[in-house]
N, C-alpha and C positions, 0 to 999 in steps of 0.2 A: 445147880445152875452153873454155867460156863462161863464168868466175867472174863471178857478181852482185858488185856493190858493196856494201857492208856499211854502213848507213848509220843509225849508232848515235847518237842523242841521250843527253845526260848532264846528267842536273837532280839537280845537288846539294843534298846535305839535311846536315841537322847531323851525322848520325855516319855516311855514306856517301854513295852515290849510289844516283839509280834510272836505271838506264840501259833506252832505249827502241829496239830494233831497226824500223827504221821498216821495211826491207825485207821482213820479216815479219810485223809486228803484236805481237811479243812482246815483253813487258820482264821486268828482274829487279835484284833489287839488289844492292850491292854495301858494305862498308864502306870505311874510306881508306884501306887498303892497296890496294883493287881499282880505288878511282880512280884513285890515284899508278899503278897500273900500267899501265890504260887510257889516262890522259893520256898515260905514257910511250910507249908502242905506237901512238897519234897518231903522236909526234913522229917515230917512226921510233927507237926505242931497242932495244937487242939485249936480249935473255936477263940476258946476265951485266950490261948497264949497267940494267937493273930492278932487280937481286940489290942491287949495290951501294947502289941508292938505299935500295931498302927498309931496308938498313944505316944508312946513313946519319940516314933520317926516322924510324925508328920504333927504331934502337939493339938490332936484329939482329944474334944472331952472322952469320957467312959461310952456314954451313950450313943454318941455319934462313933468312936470307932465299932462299936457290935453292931450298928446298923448297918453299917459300909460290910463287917465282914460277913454279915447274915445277908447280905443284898447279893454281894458275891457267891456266896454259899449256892444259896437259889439260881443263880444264872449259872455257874456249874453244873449242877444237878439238870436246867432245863440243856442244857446241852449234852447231856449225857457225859459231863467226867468227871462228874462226882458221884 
């Protein structure tokens, strides 16, 4: 199978980002939990090492940051860039 490259621009704004799908034409935005997430998914960051950030930066319980990042998770995937 032939995955396209995903080839997301990220222009930040004061209370999120607007990220721009170049390999499609599409963009959408996001606020700064979904940058922090994005940036982490860059880097190569797991599931649970997102969870704990979002803990950490925004002073999440456990539980509510893996549902923020499993919420995200899924709205990637339904958009095809995950």
């Amino acid at each position: 199978m032939n995955k396209r490259k995903k080839k997301l621009k990220i222009i930040n704004q004061d209370e999120g980002a607007m990220v721009l799908d170049k390999s499609r034409g599409i963009y959408f935005q996001v606020n700064a939990t979904g940058v922090l997430m994005l940036e982490g998914l860059s880097k190569g960051m797991t599931v649970k090492e997102l969870a704990l950030e979002l803990e950490k930066t925004f002073f999440l319980d456990k539980k509510q940051a893996e549902i923020d990042v499993n919420q995200f998770m899924d709205l990637l995937k339904e958009m095809k860039l995950a």
